[in-house]
C-alpha positions as CSV (number, residue, x, y, z in Angstrom):
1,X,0.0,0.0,0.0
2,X,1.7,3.3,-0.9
3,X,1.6,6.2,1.4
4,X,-1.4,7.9,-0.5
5,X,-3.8,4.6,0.4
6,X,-3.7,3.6,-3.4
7,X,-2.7,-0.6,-3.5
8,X,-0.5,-1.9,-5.8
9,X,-1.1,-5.1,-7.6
10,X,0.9,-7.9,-6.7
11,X,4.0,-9.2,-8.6
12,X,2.5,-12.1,-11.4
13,X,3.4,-15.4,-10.7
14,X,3.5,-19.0,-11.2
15,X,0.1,-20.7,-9.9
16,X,0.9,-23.2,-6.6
17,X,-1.1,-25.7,-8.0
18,X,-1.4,-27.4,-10.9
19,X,-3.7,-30.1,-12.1
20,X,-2.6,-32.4,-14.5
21,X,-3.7,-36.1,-15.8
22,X,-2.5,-39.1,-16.8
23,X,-3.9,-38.7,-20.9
24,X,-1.7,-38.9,-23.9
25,X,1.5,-38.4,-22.2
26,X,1.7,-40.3,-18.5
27,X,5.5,-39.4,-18.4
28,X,4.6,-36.1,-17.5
29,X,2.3,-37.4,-15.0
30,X,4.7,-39.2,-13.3
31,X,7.9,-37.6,-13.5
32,X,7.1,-34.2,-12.8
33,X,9.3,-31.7,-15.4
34,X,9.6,-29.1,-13.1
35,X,5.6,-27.5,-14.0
36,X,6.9,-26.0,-17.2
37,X,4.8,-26.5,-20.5
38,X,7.3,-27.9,-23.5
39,X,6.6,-25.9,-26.7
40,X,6.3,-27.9,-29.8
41,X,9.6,-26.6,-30.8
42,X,11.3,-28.3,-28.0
43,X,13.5,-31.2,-28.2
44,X,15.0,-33.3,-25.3
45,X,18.7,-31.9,-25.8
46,X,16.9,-28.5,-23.9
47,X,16.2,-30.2,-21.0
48,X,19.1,-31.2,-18.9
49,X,19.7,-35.0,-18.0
50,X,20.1,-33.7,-14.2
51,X,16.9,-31.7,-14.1
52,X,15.3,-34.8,-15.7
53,X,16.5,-36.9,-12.8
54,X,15.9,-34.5,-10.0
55,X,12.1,-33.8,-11.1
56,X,12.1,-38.0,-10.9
57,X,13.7,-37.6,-7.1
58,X,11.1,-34.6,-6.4
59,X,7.8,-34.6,-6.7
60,X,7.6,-37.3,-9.6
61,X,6.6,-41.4,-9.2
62,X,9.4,-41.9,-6.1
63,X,7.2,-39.5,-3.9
64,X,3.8,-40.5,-4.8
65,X,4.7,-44.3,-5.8
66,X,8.0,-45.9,-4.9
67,X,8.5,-43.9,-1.3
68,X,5.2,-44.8,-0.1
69,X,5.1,-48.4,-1.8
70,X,8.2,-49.6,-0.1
71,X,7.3,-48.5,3.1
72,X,4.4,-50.7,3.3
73,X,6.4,-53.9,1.5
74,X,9.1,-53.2,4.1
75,X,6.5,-52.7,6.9
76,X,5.0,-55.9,6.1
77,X,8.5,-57.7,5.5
78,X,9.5,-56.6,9.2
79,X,5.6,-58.4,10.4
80,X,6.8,-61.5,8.4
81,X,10.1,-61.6,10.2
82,X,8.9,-61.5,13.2
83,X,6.5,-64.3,12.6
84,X,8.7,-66.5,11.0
85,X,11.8,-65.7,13.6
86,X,9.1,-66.4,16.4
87,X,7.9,-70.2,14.5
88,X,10.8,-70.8,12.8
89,X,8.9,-70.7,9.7
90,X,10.5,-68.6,6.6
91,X,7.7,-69.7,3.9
92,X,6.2,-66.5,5.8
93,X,7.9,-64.1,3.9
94,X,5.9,-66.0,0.5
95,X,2.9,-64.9,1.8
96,X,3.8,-61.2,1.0
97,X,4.1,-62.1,-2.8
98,X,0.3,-62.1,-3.5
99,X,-0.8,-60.6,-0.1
100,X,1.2,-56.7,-0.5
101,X,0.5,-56.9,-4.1
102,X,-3.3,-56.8,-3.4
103,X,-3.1,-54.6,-0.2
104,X,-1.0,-51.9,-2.4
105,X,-3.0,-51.8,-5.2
106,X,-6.4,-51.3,-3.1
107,X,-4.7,-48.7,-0.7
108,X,-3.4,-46.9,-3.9
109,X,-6.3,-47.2,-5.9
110,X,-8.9,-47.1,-3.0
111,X,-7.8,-46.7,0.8
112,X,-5.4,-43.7,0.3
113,X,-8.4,-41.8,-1.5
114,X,-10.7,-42.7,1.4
115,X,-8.8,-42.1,4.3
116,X,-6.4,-39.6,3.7
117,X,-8.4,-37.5,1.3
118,X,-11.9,-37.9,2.8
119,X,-13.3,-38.5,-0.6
120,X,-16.7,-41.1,-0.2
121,X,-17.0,-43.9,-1.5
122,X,-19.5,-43.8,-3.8
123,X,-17.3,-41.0,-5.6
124,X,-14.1,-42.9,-5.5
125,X,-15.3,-46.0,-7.1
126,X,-17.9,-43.7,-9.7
127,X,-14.1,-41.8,-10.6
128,X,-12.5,-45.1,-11.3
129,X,-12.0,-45.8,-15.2
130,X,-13.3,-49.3,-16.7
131,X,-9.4,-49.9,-17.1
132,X,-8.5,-49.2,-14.0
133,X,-11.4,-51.2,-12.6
134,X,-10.2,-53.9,-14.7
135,X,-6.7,-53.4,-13.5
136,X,-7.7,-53.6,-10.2
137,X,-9.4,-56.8,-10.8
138,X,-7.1,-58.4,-12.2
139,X,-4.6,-57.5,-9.3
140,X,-7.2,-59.1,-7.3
141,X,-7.6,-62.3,-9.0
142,X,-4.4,-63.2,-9.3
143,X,-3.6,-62.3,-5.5
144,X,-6.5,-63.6,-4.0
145,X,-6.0,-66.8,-5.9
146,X,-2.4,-67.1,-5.3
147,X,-2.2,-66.2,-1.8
148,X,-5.1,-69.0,-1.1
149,X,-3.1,-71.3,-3.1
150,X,-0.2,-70.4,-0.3
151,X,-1.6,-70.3,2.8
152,X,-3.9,-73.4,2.1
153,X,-1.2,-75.8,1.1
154,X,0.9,-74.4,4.1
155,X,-1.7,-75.1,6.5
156,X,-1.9,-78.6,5.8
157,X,1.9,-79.1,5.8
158,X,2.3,-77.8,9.1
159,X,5.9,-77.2,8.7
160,X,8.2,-74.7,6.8
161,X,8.6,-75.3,2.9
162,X,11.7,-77.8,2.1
163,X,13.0,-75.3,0.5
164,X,14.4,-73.5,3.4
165,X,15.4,-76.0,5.1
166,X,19.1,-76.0,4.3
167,X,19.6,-72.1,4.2
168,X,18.1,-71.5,8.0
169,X,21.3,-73.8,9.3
170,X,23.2,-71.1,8.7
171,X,25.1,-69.5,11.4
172,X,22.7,-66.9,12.6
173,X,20.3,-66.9,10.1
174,X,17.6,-65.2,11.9
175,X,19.4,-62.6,12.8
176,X,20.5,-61.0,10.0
177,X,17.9,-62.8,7.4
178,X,15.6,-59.7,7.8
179,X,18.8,-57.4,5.9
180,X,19.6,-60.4,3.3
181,X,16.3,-61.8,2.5
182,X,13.0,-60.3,3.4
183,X,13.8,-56.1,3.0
184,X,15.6,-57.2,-0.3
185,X,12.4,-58.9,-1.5
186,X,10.7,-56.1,-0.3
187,X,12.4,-54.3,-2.6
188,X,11.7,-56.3,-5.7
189,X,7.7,-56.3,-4.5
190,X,8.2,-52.6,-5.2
191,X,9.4,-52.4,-7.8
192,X,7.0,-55.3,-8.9
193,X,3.8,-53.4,-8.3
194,X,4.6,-50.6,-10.1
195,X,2.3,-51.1,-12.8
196,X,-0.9,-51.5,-10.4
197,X,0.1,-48.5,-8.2
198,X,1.2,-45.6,-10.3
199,X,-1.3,-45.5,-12.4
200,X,-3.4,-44.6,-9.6
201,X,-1.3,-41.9,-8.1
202,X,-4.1,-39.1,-9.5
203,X,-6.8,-37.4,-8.4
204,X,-10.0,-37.3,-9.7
205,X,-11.2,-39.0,-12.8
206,X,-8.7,-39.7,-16.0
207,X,-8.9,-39.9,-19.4
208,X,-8.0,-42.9,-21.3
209,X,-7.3,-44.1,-24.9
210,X,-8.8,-47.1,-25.9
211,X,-7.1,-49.3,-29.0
212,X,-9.9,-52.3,-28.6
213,X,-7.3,-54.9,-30.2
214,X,-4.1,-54.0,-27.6
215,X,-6.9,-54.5,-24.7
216,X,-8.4,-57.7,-26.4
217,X,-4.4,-58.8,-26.2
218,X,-3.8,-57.4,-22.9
219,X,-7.4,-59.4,-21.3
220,X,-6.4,-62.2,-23.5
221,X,-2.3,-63.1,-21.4
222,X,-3.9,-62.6,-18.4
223,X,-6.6,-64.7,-19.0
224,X,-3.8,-67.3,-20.5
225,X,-1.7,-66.8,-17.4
226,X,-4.5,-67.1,-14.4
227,X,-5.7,-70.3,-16.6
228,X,-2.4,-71.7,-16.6
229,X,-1.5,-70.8,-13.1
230,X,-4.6,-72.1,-11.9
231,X,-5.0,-75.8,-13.9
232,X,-1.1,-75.7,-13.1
233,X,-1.6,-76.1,-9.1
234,X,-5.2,-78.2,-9.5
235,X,-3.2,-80.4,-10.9
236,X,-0.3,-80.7,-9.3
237,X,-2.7,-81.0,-6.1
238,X,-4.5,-83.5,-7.7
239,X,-1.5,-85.6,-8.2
240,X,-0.2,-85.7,-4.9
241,X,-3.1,-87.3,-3.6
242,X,-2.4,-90.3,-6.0
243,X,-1.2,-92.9,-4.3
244,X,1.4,-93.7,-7.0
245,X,3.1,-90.4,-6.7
246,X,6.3,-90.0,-9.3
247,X,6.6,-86.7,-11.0
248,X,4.0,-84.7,-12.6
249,X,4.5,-85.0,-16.7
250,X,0.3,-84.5,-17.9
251,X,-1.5,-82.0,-18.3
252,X,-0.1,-78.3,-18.5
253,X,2.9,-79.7,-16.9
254,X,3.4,-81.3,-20.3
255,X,4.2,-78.0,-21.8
256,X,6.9,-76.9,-19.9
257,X,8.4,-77.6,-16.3
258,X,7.4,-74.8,-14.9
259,X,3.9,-73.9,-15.8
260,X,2.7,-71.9,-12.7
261,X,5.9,-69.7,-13.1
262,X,4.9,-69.1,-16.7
263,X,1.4,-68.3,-15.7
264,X,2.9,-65.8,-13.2
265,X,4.8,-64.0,-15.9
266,X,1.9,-63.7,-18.6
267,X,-0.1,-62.0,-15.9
268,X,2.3,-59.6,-14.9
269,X,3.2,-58.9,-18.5
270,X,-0.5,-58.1,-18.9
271,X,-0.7,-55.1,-16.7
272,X,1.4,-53.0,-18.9
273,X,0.1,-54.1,-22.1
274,X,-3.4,-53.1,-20.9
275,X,-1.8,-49.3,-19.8
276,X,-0.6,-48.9,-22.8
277,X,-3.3,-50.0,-24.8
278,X,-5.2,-47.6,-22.4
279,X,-2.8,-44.4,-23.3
280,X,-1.6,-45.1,-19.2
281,X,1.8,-46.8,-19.7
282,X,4.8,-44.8,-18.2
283,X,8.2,-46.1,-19.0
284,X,8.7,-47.1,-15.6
285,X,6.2,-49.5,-15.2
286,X,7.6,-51.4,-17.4
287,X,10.5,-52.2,-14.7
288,X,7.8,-54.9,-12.9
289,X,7.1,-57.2,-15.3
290,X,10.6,-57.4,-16.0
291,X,11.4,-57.5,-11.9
292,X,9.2,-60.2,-11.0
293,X,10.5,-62.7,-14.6
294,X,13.8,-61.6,-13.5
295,X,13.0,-62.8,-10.1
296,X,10.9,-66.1,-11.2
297,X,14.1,-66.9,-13.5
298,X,17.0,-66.4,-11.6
299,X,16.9,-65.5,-7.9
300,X,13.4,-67.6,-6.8
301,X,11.4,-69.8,-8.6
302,X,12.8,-71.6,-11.2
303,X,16.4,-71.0,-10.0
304,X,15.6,-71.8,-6.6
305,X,12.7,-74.6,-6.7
306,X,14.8,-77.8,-9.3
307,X,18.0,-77.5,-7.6
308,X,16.5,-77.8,-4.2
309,X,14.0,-81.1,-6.1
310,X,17.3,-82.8,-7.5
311,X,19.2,-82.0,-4.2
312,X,16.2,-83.6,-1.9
313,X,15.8,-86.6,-4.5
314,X,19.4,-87.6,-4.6
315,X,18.8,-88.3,-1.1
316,X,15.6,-89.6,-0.7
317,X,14.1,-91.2,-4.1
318,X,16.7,-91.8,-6.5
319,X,14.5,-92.7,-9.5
320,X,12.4,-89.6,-9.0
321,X,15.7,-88.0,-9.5
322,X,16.6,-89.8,-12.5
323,X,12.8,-88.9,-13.9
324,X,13.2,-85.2,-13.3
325,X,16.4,-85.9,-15.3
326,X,14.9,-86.8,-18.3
327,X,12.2,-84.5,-17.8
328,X,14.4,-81.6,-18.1
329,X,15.6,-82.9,-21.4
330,X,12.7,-83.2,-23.2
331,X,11.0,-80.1,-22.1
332,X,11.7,-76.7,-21.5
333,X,12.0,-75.0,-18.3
334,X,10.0,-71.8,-18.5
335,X,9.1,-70.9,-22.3
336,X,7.2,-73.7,-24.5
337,X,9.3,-74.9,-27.4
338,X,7.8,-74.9,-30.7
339,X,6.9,-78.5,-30.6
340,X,4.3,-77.5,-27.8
341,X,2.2,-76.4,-30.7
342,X,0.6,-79.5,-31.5
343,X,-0.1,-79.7,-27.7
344,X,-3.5,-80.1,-26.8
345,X,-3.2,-78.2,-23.4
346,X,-1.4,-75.2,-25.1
347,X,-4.6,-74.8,-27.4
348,X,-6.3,-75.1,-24.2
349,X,-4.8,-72.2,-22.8
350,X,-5.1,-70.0,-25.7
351,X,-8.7,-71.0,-25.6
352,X,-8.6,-69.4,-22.4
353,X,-7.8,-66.4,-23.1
354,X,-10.3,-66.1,-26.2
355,X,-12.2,-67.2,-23.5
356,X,-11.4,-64.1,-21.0
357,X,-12.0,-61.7,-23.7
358,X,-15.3,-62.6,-24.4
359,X,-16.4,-62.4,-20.8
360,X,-14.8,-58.9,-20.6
361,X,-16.3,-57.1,-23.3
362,X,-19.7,-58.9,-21.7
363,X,-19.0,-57.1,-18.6
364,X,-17.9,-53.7,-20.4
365,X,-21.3,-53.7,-22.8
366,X,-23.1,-53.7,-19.3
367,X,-20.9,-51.3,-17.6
368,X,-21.4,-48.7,-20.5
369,X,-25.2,-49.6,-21.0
């Protein structure tokens, strides 16, 4: 105010708050360049490689994704520790796979909305997309399923998993197994749910691109996968109860070694496809498909579950070990050779996924009725 009483208009700038969405262009969305609109005459050598990186450190998908994604993986690792340290029970830690995967995905996509916003519910489902919804559903389907599968079969064990047998006769395992086993796979759950958590880091409602046939494809693996995963442990269950026993060579387990990992892996594979078919897919999310095959490949799953078989057979039943020997000859380990293609259960599980579609765009024609 100047002396005479007259005011003086405030210096212009920048507005605090912007509002953006996830359309055409997610990257923007999720890594933050510094709230400064790119001109069409723009190119990438403007932008510096260390602004780029600090915007993803900032206020972009670490903060709203990563940050609070890990806390809860790690929060729940440090539960499972404790569990496991107190029954001497590692398989605990396995639980988390399917369990934090669903729990993220609703907080993210649900809970965080609710609670920390204050937003009701019938306005935080009504704001949801069909893709997300679909997203989410899948998420829940696969965890729900998987973590069943788990829990049941560990239940009527009543022991820890073979598996860890060996590795908790280390010297002091417990103690520092929470730093070299569970945070780590904390970690990789991260990393692993990025495709059903970012996505849902808005506000409000989002508009999305739909390319029918990159949907059809994306409904169609995960419909593949669950199918797979699914017959894969029926009948592996089915066959344990036989009283002949011997390895399990029918069925989808006639297609390759491993089908439940496989089935895993189409599903996660999935989630991106269906962002991007969507106009949703950042870059990024592309790291947890690729995290959790990585994983299935060459740190867990198949890298950790025939070595331990062939170790506990050479001991116990020779001539199951000399069957899984010439089981891994003839078929593959993870990916179906090209002689699976006269396979009867490979059609089965393409059928599937035809299947899955159908039943989708069902769903959606009542949705948008």
């Amino acid at each position: 105010m100047s002396l005479f009483g007259s005011r003086t208009p405030p210096p212009e700038r920048e507005p605090a708050v912007q509002v953006q969405v996830t359309d055409h262009q997610p990257h923007n969305y999720y890594l933050n360049q510094q709230n400064k609109p790119t001109s069409r005459a723009s190119t990438p050598s403007q932008s510096p490689p260390s602004d780029y990186l600090r915007s993803l450190f900032d206020v972009g998908i670490f903060r709203d994704t990563i940050a609070p994604s890990f806390a809860l993986h790690s929060g729940l690792a440090i539960v499972a520790w404790g569990v496991g340290r107190a029954t001497d029970r590692v398989e605990a830690k396995d639980w988390l796979w399917p369990a934090g995967s669903v729990i993220n995905a609703w907080w993210t996509a649900v809970g965080r909305r609710l609670i920390v916003d204050g937003t009701p519910v019938s306005s935080v489902f009504s704001s949801l997309s069909w893709v997300e919804r679909l997203l989410l559903t899948g998420v829940t389907l696969w965890g729900t399923r998987l973590f069943y599968r788990m829990a049941s079969r560990s239940l009527k064990r009543g022991k820890d998993d073979p598996r860890y047998n060996e590795v908790k006769k280390q010297e002091g395992f417990w103690n520092k197994s929470l730093v070299t086993t569970y945070l780590p796979e904390a970690i990789a759950q991260t990393i692993i749910s990025l495709p059903f958590t970012a996505p849902f880091g808005h506000r409000g409602q989002v508009l999305t691109g739909y390319h029918p046939v990159g949907q059809a494809m994306a409904v169609a693996l995960f419909s593949s996968g669950f199918a797979l995963e699914t017959l894969a442990d029926y009948q592996l269950e089915q066959h344990t109860k036989a009283p002949e026993g011997g390895l399990l060579r029918e069925g989808v387990w006639s297609i390759v070694r491993h089908p439940n990992y496989l089935g895993d892996a189409l599903i996660h594979f999935s989630f991106p496809l269906l962002l991007y078919s969507s106009d949703m897919l950042a870059p990024l999310e592309l790291l947890g498909p690729l995290a959790n095959y990585l994983f299935l490949r060459y740190i867990g799953g198949d890298a950790e579950n025939e070595p331990n078989q062939m170790a506990r057979y050479e001991k116990e039943d020779p001539v199951k070990k000399g069957h899984l020997e010439k089981y891994q000859e003839e078929k593959n380990s993870f990916w179906p050779g090209a002689q699976e293609l006269t396979n009867a259960w490979t059609w089965a599980v393409v059928g599937a996924g035809a299947l899955g579609v159908v039943v989708e765009r069902g769903f959606r024609a009542i949705h948008h009725a």
